[in-house]
RODO-2510 file (C-alpha; in nm, 4 decimals, decimal comma):
residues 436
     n   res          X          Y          Z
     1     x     1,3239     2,0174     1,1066
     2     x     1,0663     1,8547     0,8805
     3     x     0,6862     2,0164     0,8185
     4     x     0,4633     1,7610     0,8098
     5     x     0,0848     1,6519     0,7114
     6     x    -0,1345     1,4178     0,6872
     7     x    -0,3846     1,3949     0,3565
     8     x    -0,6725     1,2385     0,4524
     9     x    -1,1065     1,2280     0,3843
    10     x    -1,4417     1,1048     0,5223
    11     x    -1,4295     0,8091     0,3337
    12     x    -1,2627     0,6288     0,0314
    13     x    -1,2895     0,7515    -0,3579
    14     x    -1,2859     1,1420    -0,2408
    15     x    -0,9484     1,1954    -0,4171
    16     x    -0,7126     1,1828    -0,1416
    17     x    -0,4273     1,0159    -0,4044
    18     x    -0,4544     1,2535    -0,6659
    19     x    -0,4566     1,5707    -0,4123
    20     x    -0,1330     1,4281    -0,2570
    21     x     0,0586     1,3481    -0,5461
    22     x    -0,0769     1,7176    -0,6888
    23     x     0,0727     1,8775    -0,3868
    24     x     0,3877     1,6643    -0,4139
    25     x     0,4595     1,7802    -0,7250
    26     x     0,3613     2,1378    -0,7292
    27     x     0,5669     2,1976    -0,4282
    28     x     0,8615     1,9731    -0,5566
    29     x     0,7905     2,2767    -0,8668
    30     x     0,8922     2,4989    -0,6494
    31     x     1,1908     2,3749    -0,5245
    32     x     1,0863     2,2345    -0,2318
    33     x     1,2423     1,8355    -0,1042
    34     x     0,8953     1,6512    -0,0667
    35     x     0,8927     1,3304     0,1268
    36     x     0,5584     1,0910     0,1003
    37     x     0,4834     0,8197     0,2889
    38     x     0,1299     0,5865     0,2978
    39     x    -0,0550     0,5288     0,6269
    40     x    -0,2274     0,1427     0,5616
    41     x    -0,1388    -0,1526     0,3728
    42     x    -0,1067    -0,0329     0,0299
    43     x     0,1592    -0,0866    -0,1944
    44     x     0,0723     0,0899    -0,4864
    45     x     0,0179     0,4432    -0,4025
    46     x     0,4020     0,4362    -0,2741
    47     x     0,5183     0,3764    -0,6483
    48     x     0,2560     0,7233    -0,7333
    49     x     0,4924     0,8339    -0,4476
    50     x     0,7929     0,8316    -0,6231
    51     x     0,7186     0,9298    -0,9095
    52     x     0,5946     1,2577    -0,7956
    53     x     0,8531     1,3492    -0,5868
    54     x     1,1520     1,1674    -0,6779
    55     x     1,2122     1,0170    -0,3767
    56     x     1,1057     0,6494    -0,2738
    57     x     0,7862     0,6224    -0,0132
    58     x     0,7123     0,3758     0,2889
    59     x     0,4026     0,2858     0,4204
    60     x     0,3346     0,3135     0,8376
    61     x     0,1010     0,0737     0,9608
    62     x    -0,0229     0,1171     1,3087
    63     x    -0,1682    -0,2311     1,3472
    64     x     0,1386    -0,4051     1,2293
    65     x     0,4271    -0,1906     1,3318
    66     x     0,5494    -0,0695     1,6773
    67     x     0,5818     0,3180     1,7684
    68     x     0,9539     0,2678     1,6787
    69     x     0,9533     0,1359     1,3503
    70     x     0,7146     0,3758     1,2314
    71     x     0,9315     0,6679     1,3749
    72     x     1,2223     0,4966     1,2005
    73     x     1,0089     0,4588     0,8860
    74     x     0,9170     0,8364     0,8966
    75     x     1,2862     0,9756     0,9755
    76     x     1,3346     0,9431     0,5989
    77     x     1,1655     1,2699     0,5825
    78     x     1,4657     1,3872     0,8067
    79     x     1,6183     1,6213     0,4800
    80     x     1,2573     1,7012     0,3682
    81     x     1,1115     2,0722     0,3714
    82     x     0,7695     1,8635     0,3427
    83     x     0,6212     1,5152     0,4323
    84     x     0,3133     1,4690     0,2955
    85     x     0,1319     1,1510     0,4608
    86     x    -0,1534     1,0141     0,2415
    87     x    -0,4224     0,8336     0,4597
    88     x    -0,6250     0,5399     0,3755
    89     x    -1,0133     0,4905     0,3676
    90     x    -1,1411     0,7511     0,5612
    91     x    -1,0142     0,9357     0,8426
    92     x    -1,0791     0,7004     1,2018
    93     x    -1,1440     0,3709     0,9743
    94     x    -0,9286     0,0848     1,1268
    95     x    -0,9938    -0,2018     1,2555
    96     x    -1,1864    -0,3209     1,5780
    97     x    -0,9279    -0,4692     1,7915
    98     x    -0,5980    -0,2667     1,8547
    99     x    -0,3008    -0,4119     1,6952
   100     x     0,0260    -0,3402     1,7902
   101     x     0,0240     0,0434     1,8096
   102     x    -0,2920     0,1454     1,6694
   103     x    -0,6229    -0,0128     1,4899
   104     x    -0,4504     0,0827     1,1421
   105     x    -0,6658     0,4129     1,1033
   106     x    -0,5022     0,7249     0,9553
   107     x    -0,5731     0,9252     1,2678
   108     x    -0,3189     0,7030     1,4426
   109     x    -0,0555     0,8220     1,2373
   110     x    -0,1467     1,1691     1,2240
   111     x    -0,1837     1,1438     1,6309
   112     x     0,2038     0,9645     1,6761
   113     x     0,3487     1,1840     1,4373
   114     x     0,1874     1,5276     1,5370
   115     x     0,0916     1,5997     1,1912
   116     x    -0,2259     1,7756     1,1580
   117     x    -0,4800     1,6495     0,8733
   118     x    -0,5215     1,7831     0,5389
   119     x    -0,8989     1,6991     0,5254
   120     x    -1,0012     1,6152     0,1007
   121     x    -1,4017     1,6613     0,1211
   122     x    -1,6602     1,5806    -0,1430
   123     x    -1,9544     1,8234    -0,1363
   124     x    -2,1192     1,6536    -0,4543
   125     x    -2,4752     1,6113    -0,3692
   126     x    -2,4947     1,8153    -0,0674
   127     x    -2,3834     2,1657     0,0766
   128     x    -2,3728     2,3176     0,4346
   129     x    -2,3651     1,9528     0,5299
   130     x    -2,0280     1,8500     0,4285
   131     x    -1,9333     2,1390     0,7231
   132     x    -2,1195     1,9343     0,9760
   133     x    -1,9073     1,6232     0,8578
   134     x    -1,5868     1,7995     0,8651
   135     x    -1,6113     1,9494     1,2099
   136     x    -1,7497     1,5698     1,3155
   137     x    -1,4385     1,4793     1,2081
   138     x    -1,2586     1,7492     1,3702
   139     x    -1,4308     1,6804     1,7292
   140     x    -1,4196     1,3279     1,6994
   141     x    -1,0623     1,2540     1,8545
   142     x    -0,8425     1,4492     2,1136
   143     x    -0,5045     1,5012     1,9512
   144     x    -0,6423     1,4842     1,6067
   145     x    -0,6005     1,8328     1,4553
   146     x    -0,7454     1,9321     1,1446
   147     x    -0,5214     2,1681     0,9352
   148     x    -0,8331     2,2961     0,7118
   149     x    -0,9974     2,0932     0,4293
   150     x    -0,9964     2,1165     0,0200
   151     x    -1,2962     2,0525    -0,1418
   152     x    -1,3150     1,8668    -0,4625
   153     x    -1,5643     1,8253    -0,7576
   154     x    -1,6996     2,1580    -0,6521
   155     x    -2,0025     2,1519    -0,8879
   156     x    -2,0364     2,5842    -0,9429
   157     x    -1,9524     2,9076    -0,8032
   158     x    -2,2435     2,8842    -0,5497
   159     x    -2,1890     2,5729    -0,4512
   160     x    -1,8486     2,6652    -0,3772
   161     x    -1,9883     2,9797    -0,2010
   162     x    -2,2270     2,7872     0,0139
   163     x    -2,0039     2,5107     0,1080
   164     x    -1,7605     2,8042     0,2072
   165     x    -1,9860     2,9923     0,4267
   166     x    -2,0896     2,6738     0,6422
   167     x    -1,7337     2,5798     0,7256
   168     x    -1,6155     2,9406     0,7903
   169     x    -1,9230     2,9035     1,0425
   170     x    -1,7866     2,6324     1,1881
   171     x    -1,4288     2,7258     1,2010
   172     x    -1,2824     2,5287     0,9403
   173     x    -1,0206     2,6895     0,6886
   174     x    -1,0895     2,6040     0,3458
   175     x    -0,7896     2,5841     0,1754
   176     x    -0,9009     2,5156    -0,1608
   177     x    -1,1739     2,3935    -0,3995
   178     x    -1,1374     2,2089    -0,6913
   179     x    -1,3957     2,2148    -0,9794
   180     x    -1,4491     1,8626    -1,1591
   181     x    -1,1648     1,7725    -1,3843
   182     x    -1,2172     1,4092    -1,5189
   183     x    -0,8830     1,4771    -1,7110
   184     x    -0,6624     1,3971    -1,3897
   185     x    -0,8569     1,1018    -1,3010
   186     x    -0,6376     0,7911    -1,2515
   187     x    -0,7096     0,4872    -1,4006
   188     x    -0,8329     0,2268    -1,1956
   189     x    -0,8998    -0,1872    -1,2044
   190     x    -1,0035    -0,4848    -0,9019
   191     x    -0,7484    -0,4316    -0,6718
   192     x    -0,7135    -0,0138    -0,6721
   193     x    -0,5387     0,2211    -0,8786
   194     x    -0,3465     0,0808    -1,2204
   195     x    -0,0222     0,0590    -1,1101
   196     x     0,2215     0,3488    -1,1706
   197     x     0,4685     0,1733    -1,3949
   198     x     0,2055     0,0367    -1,6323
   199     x     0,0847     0,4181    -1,6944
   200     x     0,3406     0,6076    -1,9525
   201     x     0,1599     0,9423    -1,9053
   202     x     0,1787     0,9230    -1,5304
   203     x     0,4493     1,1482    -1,4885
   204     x     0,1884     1,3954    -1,7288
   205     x    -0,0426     1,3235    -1,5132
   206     x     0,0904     1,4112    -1,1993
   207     x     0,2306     1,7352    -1,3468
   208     x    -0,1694     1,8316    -1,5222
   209     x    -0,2748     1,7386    -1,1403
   210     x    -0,0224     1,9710    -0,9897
   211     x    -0,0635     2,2931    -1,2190
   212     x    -0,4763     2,2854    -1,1562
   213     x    -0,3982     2,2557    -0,7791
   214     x    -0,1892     2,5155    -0,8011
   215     x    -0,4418     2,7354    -0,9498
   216     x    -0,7586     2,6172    -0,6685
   217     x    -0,5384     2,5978    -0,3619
   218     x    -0,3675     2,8141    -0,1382
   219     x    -0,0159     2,6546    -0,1441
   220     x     0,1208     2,9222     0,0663
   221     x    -0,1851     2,8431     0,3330
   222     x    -0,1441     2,4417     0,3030
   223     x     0,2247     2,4780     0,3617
   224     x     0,1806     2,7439     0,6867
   225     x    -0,0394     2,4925     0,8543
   226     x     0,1862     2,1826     0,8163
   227     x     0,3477     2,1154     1,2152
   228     x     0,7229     2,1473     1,2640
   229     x     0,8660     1,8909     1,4571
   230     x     1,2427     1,7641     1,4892
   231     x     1,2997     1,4344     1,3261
   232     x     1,6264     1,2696     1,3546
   233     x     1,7562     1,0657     1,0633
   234     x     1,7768     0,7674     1,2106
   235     x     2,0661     0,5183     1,1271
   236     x     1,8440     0,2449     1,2509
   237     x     1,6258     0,0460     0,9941
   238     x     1,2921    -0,0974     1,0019
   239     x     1,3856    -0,4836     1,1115
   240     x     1,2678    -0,7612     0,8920
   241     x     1,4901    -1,1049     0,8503
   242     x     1,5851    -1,1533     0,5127
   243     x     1,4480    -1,4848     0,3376
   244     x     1,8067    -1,5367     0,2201
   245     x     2,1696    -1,3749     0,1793
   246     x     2,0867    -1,3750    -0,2037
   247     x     1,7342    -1,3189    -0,3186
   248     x     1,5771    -1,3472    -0,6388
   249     x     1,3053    -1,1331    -0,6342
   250     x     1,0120    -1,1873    -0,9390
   251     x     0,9649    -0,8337    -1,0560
   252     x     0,7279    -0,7091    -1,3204
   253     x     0,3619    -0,5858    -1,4200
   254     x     0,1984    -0,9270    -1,2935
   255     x     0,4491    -0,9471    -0,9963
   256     x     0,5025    -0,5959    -0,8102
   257     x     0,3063    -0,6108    -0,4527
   258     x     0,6048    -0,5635    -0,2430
   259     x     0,6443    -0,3201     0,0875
   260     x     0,9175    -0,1029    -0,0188
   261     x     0,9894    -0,0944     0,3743
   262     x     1,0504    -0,4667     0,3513
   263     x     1,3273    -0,4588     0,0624
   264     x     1,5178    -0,2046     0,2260
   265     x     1,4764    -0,4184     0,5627
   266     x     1,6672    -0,6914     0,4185
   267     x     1,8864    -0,4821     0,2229
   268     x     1,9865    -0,3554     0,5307
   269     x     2,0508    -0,6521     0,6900
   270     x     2,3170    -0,7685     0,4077
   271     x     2,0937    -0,9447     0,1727
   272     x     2,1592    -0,9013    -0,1840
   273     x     1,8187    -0,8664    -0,4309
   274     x     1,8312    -0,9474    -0,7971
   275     x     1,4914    -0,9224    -1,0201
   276     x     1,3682    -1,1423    -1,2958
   277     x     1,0114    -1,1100    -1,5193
   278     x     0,8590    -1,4329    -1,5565
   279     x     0,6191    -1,1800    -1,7989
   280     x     0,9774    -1,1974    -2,0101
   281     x     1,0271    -1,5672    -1,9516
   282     x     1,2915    -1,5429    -1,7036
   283     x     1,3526    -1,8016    -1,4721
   284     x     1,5283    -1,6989    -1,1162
   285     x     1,9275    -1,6018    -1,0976
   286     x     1,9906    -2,0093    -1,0256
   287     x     2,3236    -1,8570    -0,7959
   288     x     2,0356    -1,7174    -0,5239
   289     x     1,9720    -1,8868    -0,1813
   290     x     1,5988    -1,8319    -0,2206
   291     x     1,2770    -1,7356    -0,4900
   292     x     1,0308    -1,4434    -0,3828
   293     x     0,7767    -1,4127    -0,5834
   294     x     0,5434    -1,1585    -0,4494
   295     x     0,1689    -1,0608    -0,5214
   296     x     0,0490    -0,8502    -0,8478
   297     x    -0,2061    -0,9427    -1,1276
   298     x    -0,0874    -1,2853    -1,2310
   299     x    -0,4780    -1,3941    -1,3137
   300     x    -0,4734    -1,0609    -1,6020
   301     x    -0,1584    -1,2480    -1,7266
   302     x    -0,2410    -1,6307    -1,6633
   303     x    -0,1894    -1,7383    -2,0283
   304     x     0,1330    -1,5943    -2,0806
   305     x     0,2677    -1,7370    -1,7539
   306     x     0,1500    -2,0802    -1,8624
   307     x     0,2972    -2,0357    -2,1530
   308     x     0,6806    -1,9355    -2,0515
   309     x     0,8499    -2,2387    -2,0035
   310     x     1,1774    -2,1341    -1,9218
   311     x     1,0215    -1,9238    -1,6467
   312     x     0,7884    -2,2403    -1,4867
   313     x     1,1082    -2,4781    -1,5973
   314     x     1,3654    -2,2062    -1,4068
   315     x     1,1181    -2,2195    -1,1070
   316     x     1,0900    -2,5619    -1,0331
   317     x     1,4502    -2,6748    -1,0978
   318     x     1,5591    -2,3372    -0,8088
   319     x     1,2994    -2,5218    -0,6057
   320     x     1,4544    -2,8997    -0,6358
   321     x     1,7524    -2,7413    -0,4342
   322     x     1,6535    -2,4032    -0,2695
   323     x     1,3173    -2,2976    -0,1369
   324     x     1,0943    -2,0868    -0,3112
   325     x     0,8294    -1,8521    -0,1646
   326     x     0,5156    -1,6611    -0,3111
   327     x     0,2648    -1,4010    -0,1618
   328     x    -0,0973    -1,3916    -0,2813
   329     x    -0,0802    -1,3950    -0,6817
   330     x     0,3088    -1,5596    -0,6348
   331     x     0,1102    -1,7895    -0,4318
   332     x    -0,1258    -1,8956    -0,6750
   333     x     0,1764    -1,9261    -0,9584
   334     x     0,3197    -2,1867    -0,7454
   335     x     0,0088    -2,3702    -0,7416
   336     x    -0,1004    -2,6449    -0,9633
   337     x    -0,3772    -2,4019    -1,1601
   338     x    -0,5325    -2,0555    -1,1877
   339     x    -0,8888    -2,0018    -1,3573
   340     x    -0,8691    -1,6410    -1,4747
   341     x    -1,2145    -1,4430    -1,4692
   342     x    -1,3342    -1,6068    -1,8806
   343     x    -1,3099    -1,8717    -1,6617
   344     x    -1,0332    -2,0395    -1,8702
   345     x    -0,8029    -2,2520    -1,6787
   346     x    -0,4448    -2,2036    -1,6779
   347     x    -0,1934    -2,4607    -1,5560
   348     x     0,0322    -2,3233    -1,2901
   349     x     0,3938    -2,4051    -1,1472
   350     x     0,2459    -2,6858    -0,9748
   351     x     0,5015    -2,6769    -0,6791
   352     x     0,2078    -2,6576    -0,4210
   353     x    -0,1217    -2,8156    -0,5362
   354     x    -0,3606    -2,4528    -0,4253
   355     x    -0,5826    -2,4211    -0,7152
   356     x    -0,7843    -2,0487    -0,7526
   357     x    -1,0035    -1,9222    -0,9704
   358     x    -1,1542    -1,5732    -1,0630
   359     x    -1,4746    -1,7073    -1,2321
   360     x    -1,6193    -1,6016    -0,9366
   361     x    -1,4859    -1,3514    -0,7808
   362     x    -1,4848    -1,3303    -0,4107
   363     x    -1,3072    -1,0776    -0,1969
   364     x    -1,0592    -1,1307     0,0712
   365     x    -1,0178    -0,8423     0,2341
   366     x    -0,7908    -0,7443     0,6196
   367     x    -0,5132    -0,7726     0,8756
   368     x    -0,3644    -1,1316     0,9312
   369     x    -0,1679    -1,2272     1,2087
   370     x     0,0096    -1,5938     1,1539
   371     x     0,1906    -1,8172     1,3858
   372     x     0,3891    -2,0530     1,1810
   373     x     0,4068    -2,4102     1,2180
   374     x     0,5978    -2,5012     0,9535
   375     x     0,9153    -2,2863     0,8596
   376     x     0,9323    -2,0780     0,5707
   377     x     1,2328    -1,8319     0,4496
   378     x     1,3850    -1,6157     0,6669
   379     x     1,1176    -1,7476     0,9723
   380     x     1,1227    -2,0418     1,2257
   381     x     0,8087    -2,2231     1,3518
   382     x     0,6420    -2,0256     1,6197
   383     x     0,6817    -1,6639     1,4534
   384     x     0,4604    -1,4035     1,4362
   385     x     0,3668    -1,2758     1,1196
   386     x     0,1734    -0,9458     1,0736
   387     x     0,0473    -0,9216     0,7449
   388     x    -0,2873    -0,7763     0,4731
   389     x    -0,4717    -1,0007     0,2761
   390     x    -0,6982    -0,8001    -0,0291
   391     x    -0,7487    -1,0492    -0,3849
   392     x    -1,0762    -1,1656    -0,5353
   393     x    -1,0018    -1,5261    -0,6028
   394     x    -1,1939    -1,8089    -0,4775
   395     x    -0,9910    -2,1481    -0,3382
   396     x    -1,0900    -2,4231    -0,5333
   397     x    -0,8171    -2,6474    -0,3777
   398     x    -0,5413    -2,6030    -0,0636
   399     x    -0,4651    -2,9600    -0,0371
   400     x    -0,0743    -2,9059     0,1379
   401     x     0,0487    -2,9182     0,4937
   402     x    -0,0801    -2,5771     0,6208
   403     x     0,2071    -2,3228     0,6593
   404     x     0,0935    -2,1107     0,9590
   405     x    -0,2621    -2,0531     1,1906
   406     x    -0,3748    -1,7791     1,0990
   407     x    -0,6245    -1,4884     1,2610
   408     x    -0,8105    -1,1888     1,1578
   409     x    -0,7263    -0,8602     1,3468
   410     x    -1,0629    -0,9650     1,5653
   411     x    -0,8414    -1,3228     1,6471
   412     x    -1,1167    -1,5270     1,4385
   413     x    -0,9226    -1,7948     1,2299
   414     x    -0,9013    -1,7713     0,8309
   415     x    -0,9670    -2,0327     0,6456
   416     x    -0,6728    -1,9229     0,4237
   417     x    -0,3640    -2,0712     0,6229
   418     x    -0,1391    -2,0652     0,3462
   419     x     0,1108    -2,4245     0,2418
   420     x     0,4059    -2,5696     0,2356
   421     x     0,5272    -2,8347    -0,0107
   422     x     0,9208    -2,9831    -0,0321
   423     x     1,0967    -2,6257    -0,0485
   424     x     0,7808    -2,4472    -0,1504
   425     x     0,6175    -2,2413     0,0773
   426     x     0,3057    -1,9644    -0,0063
   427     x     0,0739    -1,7359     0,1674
   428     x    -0,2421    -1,5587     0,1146
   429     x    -0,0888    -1,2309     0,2868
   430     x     0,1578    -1,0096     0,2079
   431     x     0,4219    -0,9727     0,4723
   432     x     0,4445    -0,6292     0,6852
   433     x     0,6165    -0,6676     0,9441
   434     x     0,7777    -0,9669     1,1970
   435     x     0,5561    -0,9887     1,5730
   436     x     0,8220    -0,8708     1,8040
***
């Protein structure tokens, strides 16, 4: 029997990430097994995740992933006393046309799962208002419960007092209130949060984050209002086909935007994953049956990646016998250039010829879902391929076969239909889950 809830806000940049991983570890303080997991495509709070709790997170996606993979996906809170769920964006935000459970909105998950909502509210600026949000938010969906609500950056006493008064008027517990503490902020850059492993002080962090919650929210209250439901560990796993029986995997600060759900998928299925850092001029383990190299923040790192030779040299001898595969930023590696954002032009892998540059940086932002029409590892012409695409490059050049039509969640077609070259392949979107 696992308590569960869901952490969740009006809108994005209210703190939802710092309150979980606060509550995370200030209940793992005291003893407790905490299991997070991330609602939406993001693969960087997971790594916050772990480090907070000690135990690896998955991310449930509503628009890519059926009812049963998500219930798989969740089971590994099975031996948890907690699961904490952090949302994304705000509370209903998803997409416009339903995907293959949900629109991708938090309140999907917190609706499948039972799991009421751990509301994070801003009052800066305002005062009895932010009650009128919060019940909005409250009303807004039938089997959407609201556990109560924190409120953060509380600016004094009586704006605490006032904001207090409004939602005990409108029958909201407040569970907490946080005064402004800039010294728990995380550090941020283009694509989200810095990532986890390129923080030392995280861990310092996370435990500065914990004690303050501790002392501005009712832990014993939070925990009480978390729903107890039976979840079976399941010996089932979330279903992906492996690229290969032997993967070599790209694995380091400029390459690190992988679904944890998806190396465990093909882990599960047999596969075998060994890591290499081009950052550290590796090449790939030349005994592997395929190259990954996912997305990350190759254009912060352009120059030394031109620069490695035995990495670029490694990579395109695997590729004269093997195939080779890159998401997003390993996408742009295998291409013949990158332009980071001085607007100084790096030479690339040149495997596929998609140039991209950062000189002017335009965002690329949603759900994809791609039939293939050429193969690529571990996938046949004619699959379905649910996947996110989020980078601010702009395509100078995408001169290969196209690997797959591809849609937007609305079913408009993107531009951005990734390549395929000899044994290289590459798309724009990172991979969540197979169309089933």
């Amino acid at each position: 029997m696992s308590a569960g809830l869901v952490i969740s806000a009006p809108a994005s940049g209210v703190g939802k990430t710092t309150l979980t991983l606060a509550l995370a570890r200030a209940y793992r303080n005291r003893g407790l097994k905490v299991q997070c997991l991330k609602s939406g495509p993001d693969y960087i709070d997971p790594a916050f995740h772990a480090v907070a709790t000690g135990r690896a997170s998955v991310n449930l996606d509503s628009w890519a992933m059926a009812r049963d993979a998500i219930e798989c996906l969740a089971s590994r809170g099975a031996d948890a006393d907690l699961v904490l769920a952090e949302g994304s964006m705000g509370l209903f935000d998803g997409v416009a046309a339903r995907g293959v459970s949900g629109t991708g909105a938090t309140a999907d998950i917190a609706e499948m799962m039972g799991w009421p909502v751990l509301l994070a509210i801003d009052p800066s600026g305002q005062a009895q208002t932010a009650a009128a949000i919060a019940a909005g938010l409250r009303d807004f969906r039938t089997g959407v419960r609201l556990a109560g609500v924190v409120l953060n950056r509380v600016a004094s006493k009586r704006h605490e007092d006032l904001v207090r008064g409004a939602m005990a008027g409108a029958g909201i517990a407040v569970l907490g209130a946080l005064p402004r503490h800039a010294e728990i902020a995380l550090p941020k850059r283009h694509l989200g949060l810095v990532q986890a492993e390129e923080q030392a002080e995280i861990d310092g962090l996370i435990e500065e984050a914990a004690r303050f919650v501790a002392e501005h929210v009712d832990l014993d209250a939070v925990l009480q209002s978390a729903h107890v439901r039976s979840v079976q560990s399941s010996t089932r796993s979330f279903v992906d086909t492996p690229p290969g029986q032997r993967i070599a995997l790209a694995r380091d600060a400029a390459f690190s935007f992988v679904y944890p759900h998806m190396l465990e998928a093909w882990r599960a299925a047999g596969a075998e994953i060994t890591t290499f850092s081009p950052l550290a001029d590796e090449g790939p383990d030349a005994d592997a049956d395929v190259c990954w190299l996912p997305g990350g923040y190759p254009e912060l790192h352009a120059g030394r990646l031109a620069a490695n030779g035995r990495f670029l040299g490694g990579l395109r001898a695997f590729e004269a016998t093997k195939p080779v595969h890159g998401e997003c930023g390993g996408y742009m590696v295998l291409g013949s250039a990158l332009t980071d954002a001085d607007d100084v032009r790096h030479e690339m892998a040149g495997l596929l010829g998609l140039e991209t540059s950062y000189a002017k940086r335009r965002m690329h932002l949603g759900y994809r879902l791609a039939e293939l029409v050429a193969p690529m590892p571990g996938h046949e012409p004619g699959a379905r391929l649910r996947g996110h695409e989020f980078h601010y490059s702009t395509i100078i050049a995408q001169p290969d076969t196209p690997l797959a039509a591809v849609r937007d969640a609305t079913g408009a077609i993107v531009a951005e239909t990734g390549s395929r070259r000899g044994r290289a392949t590459g798309t724009f979107f990172h991979l969540i889950a197979e169309d089933r």
